[in-house]
C-alpha positions in Angstrom: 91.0 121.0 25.7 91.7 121.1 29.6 96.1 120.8 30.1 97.1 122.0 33.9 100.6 121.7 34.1 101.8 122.4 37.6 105.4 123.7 38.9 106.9 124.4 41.7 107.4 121.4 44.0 110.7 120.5 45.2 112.8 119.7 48.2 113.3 121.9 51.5 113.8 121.1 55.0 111.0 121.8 57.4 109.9 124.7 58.1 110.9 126.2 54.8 108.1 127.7 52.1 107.1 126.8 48.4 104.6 128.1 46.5 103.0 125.6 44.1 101.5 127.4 40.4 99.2 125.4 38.4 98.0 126.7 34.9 95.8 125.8 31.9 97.9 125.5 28.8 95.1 124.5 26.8 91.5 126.5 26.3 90.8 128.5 28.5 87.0 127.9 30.2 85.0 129.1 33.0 85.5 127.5 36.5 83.5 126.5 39.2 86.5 125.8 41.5 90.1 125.2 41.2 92.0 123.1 44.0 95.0 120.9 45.3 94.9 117.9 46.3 98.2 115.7 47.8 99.0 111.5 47.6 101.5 110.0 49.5 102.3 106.0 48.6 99.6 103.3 49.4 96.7 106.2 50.2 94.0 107.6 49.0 94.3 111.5 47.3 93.2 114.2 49.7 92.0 117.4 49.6 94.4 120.2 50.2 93.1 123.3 49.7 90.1 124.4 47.3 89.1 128.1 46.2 85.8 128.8 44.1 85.3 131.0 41.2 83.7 133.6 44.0 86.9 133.4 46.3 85.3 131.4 49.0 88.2 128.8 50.2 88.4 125.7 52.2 91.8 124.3 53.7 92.4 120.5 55.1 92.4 121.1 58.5 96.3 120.1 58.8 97.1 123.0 56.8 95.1 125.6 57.8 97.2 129.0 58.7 100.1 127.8 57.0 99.0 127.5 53.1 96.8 129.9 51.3 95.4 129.0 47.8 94.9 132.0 45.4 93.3 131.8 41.9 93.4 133.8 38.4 90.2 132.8 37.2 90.5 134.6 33.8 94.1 132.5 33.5 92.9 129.3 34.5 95.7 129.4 37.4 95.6 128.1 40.7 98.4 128.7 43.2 99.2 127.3 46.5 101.4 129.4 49.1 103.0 126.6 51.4 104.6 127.9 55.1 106.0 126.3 57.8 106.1 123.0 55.9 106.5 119.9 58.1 107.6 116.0 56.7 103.7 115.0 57.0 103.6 117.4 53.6 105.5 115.2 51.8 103.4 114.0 48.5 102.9 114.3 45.2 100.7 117.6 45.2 97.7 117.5 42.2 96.4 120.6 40.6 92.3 120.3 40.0 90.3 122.3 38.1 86.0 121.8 38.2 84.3 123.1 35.1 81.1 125.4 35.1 80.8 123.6 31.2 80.6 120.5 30.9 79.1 121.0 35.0 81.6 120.2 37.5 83.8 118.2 35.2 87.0 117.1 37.0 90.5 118.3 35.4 93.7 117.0 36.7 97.4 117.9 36.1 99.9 115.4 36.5 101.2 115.9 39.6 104.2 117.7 41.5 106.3 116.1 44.2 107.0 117.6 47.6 109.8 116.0 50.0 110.1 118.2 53.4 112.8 117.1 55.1 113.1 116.9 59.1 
């Protein structure tokens, strides 16, 4: 069984840095992608950042040049470099994983809050 646990989210004023981890504790399985993805109160989740198993990446616009997502595919572990952060970050961050078997099944972790301050 699929358990991402992530780590790393916390407070900082703007235009401080955190880097976001996200890892399998459970079985380990092959992936077709790994991603973030952020909420804030009363909307619907976004996309953040997404890497495939290959390496190819695609950013929200909002956040491109200031994160980079990285992945250890044989870990299971997805991590999220966050620079420059501004008070618009400011959400509970979700880790995703999307399974080659069963295909393009959706994992989630439970989420990791981010509060930039201004």
């Amino acid at each position: 069984q699929v358990q991402l646990v992530e780590s790393g989210g916390g407070l900082v004023q703007a235009g401080e840095s955190l880097r976001l981890s996200c890892a399998n504790s459970g079985v380990t399985i092959r992936i077709r992608a790994m991603g973030w993805y952020r909420q804030t109160p009363g909307k619907q989740r976004e996309l953040v950042a997404t890497i495939s198993s290959a390496g190819t990446t695609e950013y929200e616009d909002s956040v491109k040049g200031r994160f980079t997502i990285s992945v250890d595919n044989a870990k299971n572990t997805v991590f999220l470099q966050m620079d420059g952060l501004k008070p618009e970050d400011t959400a509970v961050y979700y880790c995703n994983l999307r399974s080659v078997w069963p295909p393009d099944r959706m994992y989630w972790g439970q989420g990791t809050q981010v509060t930039v301050s201004s």
